[in-house]
C-alpha positions as CSV (number, residue, x, y, z in Angstrom):
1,X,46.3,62.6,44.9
2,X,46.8,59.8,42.9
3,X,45.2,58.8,39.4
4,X,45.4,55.0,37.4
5,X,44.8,55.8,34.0
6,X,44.1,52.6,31.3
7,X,45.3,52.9,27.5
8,X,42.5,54.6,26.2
9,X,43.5,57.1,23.5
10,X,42.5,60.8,23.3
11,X,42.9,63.2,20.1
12,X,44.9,66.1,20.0
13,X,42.2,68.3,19.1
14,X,40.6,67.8,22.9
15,X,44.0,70.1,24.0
16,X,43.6,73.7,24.8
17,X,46.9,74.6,23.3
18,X,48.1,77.3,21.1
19,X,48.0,77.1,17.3
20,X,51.5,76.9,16.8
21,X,52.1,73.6,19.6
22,X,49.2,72.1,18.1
23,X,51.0,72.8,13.9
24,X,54.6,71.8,15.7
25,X,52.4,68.1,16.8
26,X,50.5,68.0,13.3
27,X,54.2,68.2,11.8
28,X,55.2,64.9,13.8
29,X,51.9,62.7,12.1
30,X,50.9,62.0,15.6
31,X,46.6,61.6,15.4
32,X,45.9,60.5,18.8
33,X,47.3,61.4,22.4
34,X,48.9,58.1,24.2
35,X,47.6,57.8,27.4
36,X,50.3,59.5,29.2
37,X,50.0,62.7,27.0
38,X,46.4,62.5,27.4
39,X,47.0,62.6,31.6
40,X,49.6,64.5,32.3
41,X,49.1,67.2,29.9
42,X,46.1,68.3,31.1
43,X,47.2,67.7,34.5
44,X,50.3,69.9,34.2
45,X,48.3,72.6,32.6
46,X,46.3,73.2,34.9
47,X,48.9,74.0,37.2
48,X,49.5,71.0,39.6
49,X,53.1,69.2,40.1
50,X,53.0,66.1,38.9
51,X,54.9,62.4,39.6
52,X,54.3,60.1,36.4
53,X,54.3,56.1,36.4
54,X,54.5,54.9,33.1
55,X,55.9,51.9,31.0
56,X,58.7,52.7,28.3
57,X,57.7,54.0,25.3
58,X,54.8,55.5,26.4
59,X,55.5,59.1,24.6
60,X,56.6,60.6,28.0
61,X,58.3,63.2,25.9
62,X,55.9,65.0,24.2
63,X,54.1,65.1,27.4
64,X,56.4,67.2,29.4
65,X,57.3,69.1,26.2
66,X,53.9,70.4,25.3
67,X,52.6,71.7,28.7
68,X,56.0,73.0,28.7
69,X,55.9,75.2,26.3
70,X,52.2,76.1,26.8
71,X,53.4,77.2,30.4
72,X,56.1,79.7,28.8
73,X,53.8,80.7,26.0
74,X,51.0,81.8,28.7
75,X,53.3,83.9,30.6
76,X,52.3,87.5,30.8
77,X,55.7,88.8,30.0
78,X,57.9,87.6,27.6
79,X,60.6,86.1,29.0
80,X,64.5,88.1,28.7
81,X,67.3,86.8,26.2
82,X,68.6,85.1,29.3
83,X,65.7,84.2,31.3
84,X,65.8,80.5,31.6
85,X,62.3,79.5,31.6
86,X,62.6,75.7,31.6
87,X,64.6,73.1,32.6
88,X,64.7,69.4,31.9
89,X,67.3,66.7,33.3
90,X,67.9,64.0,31.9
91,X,70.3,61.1,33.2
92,X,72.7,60.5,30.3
93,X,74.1,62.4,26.8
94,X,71.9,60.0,24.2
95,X,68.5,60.4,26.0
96,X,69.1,64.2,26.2
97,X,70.4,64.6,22.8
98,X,66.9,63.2,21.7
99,X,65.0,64.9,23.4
100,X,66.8,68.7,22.7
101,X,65.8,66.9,18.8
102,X,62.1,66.8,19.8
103,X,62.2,70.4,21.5
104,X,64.2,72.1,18.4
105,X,61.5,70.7,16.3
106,X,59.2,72.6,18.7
107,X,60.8,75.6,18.6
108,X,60.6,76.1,14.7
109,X,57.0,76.8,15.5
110,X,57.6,79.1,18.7
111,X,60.9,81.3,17.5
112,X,60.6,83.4,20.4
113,X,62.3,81.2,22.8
114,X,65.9,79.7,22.3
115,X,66.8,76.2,23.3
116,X,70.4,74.9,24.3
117,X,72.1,71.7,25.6
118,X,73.9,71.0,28.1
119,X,75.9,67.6,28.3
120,X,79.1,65.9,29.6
121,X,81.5,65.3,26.7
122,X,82.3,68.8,26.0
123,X,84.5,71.3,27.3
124,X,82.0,73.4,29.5
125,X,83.6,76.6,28.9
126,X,82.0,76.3,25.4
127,X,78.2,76.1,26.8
128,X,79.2,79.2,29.0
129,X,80.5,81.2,26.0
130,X,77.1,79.9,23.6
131,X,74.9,81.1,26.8
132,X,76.4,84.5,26.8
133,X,76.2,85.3,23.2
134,X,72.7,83.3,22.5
135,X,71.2,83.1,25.8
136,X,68.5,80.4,26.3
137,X,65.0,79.7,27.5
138,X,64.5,76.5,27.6
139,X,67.6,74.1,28.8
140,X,68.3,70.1,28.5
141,X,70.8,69.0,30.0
142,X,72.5,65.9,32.4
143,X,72.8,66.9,36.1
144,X,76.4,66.9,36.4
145,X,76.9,69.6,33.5
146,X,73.9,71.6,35.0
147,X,75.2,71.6,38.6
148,X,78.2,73.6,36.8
149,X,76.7,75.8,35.1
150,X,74.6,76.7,38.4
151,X,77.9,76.7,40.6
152,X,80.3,78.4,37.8
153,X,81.8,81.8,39.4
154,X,82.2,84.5,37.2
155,X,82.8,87.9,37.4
156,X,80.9,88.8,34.1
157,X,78.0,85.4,34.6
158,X,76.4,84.2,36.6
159,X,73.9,80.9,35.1
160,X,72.5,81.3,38.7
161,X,70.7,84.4,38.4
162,X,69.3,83.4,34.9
163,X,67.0,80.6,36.4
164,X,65.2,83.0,38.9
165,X,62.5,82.9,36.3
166,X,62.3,79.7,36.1
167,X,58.8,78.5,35.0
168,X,59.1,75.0,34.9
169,X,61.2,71.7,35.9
170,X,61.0,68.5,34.7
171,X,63.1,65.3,35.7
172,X,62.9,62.7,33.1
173,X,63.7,59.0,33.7
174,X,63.6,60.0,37.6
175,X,64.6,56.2,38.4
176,X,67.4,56.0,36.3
177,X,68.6,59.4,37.8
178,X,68.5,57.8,41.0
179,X,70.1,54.6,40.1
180,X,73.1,55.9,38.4
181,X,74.2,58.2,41.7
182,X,72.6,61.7,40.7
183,X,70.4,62.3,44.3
184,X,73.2,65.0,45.4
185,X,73.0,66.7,41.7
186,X,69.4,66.6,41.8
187,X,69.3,68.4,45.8
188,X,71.7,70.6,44.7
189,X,69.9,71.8,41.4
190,X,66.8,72.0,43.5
191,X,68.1,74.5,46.1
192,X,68.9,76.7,42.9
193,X,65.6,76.7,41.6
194,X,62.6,78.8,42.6
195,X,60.0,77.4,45.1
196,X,56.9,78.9,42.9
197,X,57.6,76.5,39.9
198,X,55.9,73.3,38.3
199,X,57.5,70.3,38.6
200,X,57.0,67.3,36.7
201,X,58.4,64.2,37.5
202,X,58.5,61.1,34.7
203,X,59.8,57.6,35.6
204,X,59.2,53.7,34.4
205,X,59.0,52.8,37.5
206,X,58.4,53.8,41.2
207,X,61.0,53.2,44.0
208,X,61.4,54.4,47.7
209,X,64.1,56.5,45.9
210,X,61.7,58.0,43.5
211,X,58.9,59.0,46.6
212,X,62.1,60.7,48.2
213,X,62.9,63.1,45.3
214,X,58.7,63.4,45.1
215,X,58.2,64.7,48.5
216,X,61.3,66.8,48.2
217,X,60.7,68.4,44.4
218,X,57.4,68.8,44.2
219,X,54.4,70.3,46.1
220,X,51.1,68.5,46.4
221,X,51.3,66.9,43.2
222,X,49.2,64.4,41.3
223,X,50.9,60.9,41.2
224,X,49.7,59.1,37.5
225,X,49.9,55.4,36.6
226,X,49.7,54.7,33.3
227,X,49.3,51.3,32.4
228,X,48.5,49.2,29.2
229,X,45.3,47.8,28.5
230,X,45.3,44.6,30.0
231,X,45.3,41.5,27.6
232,X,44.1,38.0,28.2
233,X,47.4,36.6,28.1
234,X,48.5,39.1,30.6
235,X,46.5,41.4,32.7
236,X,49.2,43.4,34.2
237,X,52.0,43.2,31.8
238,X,55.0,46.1,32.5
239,X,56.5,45.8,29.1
240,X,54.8,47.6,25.8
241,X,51.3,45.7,24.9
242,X,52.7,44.6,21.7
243,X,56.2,43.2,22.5
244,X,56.4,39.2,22.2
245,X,59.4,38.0,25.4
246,X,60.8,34.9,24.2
247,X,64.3,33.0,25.9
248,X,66.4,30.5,24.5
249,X,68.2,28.1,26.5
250,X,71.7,27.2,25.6
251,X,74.9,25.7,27.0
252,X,77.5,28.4,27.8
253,X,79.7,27.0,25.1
254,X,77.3,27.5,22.7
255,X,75.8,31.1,23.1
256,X,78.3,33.1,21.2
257,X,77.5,30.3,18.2
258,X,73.4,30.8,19.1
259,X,74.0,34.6,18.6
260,X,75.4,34.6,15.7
261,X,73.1,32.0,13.9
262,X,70.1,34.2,14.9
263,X,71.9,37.3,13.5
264,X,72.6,35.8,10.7
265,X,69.0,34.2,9.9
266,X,67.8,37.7,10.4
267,X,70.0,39.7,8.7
268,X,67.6,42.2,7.4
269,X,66.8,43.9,10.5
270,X,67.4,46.0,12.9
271,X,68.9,44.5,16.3
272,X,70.3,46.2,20.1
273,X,72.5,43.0,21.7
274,X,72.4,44.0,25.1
275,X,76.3,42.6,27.7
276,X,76.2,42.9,31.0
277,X,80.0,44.5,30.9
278,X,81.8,47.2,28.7
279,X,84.2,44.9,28.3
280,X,81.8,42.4,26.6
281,X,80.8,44.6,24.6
282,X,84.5,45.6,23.4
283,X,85.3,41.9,22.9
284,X,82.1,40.5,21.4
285,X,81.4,43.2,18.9
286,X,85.3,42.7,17.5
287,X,84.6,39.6,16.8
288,X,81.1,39.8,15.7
289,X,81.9,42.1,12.7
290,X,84.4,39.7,11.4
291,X,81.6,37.2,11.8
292,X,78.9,39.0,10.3
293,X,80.3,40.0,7.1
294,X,77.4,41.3,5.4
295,X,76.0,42.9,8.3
296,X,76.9,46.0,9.8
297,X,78.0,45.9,13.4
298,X,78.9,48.9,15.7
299,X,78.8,49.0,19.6
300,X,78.7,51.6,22.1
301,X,79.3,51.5,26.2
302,X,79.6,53.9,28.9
303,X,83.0,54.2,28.8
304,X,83.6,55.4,25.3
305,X,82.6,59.1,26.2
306,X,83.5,61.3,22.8
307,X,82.8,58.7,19.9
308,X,79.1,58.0,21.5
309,X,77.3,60.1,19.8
310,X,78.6,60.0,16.8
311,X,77.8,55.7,16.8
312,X,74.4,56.5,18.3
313,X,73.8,59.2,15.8
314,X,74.3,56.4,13.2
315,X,72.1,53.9,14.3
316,X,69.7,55.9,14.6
317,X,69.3,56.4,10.7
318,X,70.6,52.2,10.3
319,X,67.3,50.0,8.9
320,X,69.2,46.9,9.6
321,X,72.5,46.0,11.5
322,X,73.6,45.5,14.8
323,X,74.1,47.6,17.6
324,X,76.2,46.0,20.5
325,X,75.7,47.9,23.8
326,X,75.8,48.0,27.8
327,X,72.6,49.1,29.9
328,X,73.8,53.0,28.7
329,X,71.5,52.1,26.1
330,X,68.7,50.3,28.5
331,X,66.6,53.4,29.3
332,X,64.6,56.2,27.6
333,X,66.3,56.6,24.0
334,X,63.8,56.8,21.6
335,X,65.6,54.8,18.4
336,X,63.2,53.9,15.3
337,X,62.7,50.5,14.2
338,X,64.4,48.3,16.7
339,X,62.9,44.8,15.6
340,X,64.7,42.7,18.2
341,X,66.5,42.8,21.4
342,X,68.3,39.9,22.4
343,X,69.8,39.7,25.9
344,X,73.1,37.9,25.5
345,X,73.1,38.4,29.5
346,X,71.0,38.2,32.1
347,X,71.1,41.7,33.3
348,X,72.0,42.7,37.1
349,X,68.2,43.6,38.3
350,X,64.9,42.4,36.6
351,X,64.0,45.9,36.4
352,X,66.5,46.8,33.6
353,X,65.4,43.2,32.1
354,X,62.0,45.5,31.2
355,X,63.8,48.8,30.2
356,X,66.4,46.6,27.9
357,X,63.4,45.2,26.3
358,X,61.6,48.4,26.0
359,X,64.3,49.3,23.2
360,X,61.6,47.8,20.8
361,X,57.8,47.8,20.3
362,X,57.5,51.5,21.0
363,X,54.7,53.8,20.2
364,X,52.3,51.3,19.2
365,X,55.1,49.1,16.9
366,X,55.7,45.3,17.4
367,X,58.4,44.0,18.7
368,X,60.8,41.3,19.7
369,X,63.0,40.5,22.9
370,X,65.1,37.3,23.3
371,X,67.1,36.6,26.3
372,X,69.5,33.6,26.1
373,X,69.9,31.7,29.5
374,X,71.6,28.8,30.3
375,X,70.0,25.6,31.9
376,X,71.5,26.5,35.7
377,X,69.5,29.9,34.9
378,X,65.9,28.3,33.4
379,X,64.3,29.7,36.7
380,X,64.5,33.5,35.8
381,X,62.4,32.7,33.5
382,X,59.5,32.1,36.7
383,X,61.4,34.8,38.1
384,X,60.3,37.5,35.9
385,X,56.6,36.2,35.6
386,X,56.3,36.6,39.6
387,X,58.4,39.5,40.0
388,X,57.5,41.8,36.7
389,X,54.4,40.2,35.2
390,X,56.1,39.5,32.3
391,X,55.4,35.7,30.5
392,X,58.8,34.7,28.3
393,X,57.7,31.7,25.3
394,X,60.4,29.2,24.9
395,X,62.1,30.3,21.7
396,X,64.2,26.7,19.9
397,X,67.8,28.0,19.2
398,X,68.6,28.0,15.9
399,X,70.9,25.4,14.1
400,X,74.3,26.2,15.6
401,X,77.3,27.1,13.8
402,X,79.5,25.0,14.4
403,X,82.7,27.0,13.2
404,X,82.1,30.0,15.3
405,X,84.6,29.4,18.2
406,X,87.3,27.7,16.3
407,X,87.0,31.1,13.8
408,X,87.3,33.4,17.1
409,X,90.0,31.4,18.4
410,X,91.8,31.9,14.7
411,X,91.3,35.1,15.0
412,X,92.9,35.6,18.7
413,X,95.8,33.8,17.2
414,X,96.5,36.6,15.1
415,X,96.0,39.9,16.8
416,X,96.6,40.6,20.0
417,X,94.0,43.0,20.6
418,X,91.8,40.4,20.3
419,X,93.2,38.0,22.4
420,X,93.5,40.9,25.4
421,X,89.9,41.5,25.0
422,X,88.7,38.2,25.1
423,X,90.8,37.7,28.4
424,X,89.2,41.1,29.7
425,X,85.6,40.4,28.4
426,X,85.9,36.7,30.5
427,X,87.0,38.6,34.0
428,X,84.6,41.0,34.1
429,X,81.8,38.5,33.1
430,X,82.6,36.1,35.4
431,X,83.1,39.2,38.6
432,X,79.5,40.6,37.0
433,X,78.3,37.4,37.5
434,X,79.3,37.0,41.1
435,X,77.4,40.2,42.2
436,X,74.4,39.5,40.4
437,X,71.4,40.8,42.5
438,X,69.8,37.9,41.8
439,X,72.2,35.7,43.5
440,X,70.3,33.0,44.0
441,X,69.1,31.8,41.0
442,X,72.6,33.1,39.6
443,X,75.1,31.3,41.6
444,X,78.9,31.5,40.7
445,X,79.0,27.9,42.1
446,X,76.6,26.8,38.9
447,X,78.8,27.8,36.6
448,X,80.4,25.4,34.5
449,X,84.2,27.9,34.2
450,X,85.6,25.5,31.1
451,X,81.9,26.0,28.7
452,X,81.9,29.3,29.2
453,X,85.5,29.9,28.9
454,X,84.8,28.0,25.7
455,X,81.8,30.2,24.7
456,X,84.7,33.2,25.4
457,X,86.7,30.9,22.6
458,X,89.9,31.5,25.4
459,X,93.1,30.3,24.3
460,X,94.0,29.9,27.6
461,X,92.6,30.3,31.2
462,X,93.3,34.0,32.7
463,X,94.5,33.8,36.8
464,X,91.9,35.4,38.8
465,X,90.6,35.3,42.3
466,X,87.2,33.9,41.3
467,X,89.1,30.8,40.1
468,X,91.4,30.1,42.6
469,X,91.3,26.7,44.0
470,X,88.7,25.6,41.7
471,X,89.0,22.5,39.6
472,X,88.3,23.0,36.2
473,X,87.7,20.3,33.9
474,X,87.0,19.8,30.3
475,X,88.9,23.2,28.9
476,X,91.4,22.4,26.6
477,X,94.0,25.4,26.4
478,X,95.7,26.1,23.0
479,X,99.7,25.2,23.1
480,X,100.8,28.3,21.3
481,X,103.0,30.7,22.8
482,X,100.6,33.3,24.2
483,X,103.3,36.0,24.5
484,X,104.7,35.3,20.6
485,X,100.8,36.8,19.3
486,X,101.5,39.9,17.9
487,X,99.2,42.7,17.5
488,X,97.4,43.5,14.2
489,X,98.0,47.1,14.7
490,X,101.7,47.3,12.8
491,X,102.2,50.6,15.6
492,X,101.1,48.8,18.8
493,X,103.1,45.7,17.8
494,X,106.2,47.6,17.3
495,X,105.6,49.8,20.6
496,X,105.1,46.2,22.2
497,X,108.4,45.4,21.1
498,X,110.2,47.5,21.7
499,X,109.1,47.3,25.9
């Protein structure tokens, strides 16, 4: 059974729900339903599986939550200390962190069930230890920490048993779960749970992947579209109604000098730069918070593990500044006030060019997305009107600053670190760039190596396989001594020393 639902808005009051979901929604200042939560909740409670389409930002939260929750509430017996009721799996820490925020909130109004998390990032013998003295209804976690907790032997535990009354499952950002590796998590979590469940199933976009996990998951259930209202500048638009796509074209040499002249002419607001490598992000945002003095700049990438949290924790309550930040940051989190994305990459597949942009315009906000491309790349820009639906307006770049590289080179001069992660930050752009899935409109032959070695503000050319046997003209290497740049860090230049 399938439904397409337009953006027509419901209001809350049209729910059959219990008083204390419908205070907990009050509390939030929502009026209306989005048209997700005005599909799926019905849907869901009225006891059918079901597999949701829907663009992001859409509120997909609140409609897994509610139903959720009215599920439990409607049980007939109360459900033990330990009774796991619930479960929701989400793909990474940030986007479950949220929405364990949204389901606390919840469960202000509903004290007789207990919530806990259930992340990577923590030593799991701490979530057995909380689950034995607390217990827990209703659990959020990613799928490697739950697929330990459901295979954990223990004499005295066992999570195992605790999910045989399990009520309800939901698999949020299905696609992204599927993308990033999780299929064998997700089977094995599935041949834990009860067959007599409801399932719900929430993604941005269907794949062959996604109708797998459907057929395998969940029993006859209702596949939702939700789409916005078409406009007349775009009738089937997969980005949020009131984001404006722009792109800027620029030579390679002079993107890091574009970025920063847009970041500084908007200095009062709130921005997500989106690299293609953690590497990039390492390197650029170094350099960007010595070049953005009066703004604040903080970064975060998958490979950080323990500090991301805390730096996503902060911009979240940030009004203005810039977060730098790898495709960790592409899909599902919910962060406030997010006036522009700008693409300092291209990213690997046009489907993450929508969730990257989706960081903005949400829940009926407006919002900005620039992309920077250079001229070799001008024909993404066709690309991703063919391929997504979604129309980019030329943006002009800004008046460049002129000083940016030479200042970045000064810089590399001086500290080592910086210099190391410049040369890091170039290889892994240039090998991203060579497995682009959209190979042919981004073709490692194109590039010019000496602009954007330039744009990298190298002091000299690293050795790498990409570049062997190539003839590159028009980079001018520095003549210092690349071995006499010591390292900032008084420690690591004395450890380096001492070698």
């Amino acid at each position: 059974m399938s439904e397409n639902v337009d953006s027509s808005w419901s209001v809350w009051t049209s729910l059959k729900i219990h008083d204390e979901v419908r205070k907990a929604v009050q509390e939030l200042k929502f009026e209306e339903m989005t048209p997700v939560q005005a599909t799926a909740i019905p849907l869901f409670l009225s006891n059918k599986d079901v597999a949701v389409e829907a663009v992001t930002g859409s509120g997909k939260t609140l409609a897994f939550l509610i139903p959720l929750l009215e599920i439990l509430l409607r049980r007939d017996e109360p459900l033990p200390k330990y009774g796991v009721g619930a479960i929701v799996i989400s793909p990474t820490r940030e986007l479950a962190t949220q929405i364990y925020s949204v389901l606390n909130h919840f469960l202000q109004f509903v004290p007789q069930f207990t919530g806990q998390l259930l992340t990577g990032g923590y030593n799991p013998i701490n979530d057995v230890k909380a689950f034995k003295e607390n217990g827990a209804n209703i659990i959020v976690a990613t799928p490697g920490r739950m697929v330990d907790m459901l295979e954990r032997k223990d004499e005295n535990f066992s999570f195992a048993a605790c999910v045989k009354h399990l009520e309800v499952l939901v698999l949020d950002e299905a696609d992204r779960l599927l993308d990033m590796g999780f299929e064998k998590s997700i089977n094995t979590i599935l041949s834990f749970l009860p067959k007599q469940r409801r399932t719900g199933l929430f993604s941005a976009t269907q794949t062959k992947e996604v109708e797998d996990l459907i057929r395998a998951g969940l029993r006859n259930p209702v596949s939702v579209t939700v789409k916005e209202k078409p406009t007349d500048s775009s009738r089937t638009q997969r980005t949020p109604a009131l984001l404006k796509n722009f792109y800027i074209l620029c030579e390679a040499d002079q993107k890091l000098s574009t970025l920063v002249a847009f970041l500084r002419s908007h200095s009062d607001e709130k921005h997500m730069v989106f690299f293609s490598t953690c590497a990039c992000v390492e390197y650029f945002s170094a350099v960007l918070v010595q070049l953005l003095k009066n703004m604040t700049v903080i970064h975060i990438h998958g490979k950080m593990k323990g500090k991301r949290q805390k730096v996503f924790n902060r911009f979240m309550k940030m009004d203005k500044g810039v977060l730098v930040c790898t495709d960790v940051m592409a899909r599902g989190v919910d962060i406030p006030d997010v006036h522009w994305v700008l693409q300092y990459d291209a990213p690997k597949s046009s489907s993450s060019f929508i969730h990257r942009s989706g960081r903005t315009a949400r829940m009926g906000n407006e919002g900005n997305a620039v992309l920077l491309l250079m001229p070799t790349e001008d024909a993404y820009v066709t690309f991703l009107e063919l391929n997504q639906k979604v129309m980019l307006e030329e943006m002009n770049p800004p008046p460049v600053v002129s000083e940016v590289t030479s200042k970045v080179k000064k810089m590399a001069m001086k500290d080592r670190a910086i210099y190391e992660k410049g040369i890091r930050a170039f290889v892994s752009y240039i090998q991203a760039y060579s497995k682009h899935e959209c190979y042919l409109l981004f073709r490692i032959k194109d590039l010019d190596f000496a602009k954007v070695a330039e744009g990298f503000a190298l002091l000299k050319m690293p050795y790498m396989p990409e570049l062997r046997g190539k003839k590159i003209e028009g980079f001018q290497p520095s003549n210092i001594d690349v071995k006499s740049i010591p390292y900032k860090d008084k420690a690591r230049e004395k450890q380096r020393q001492e070698i």
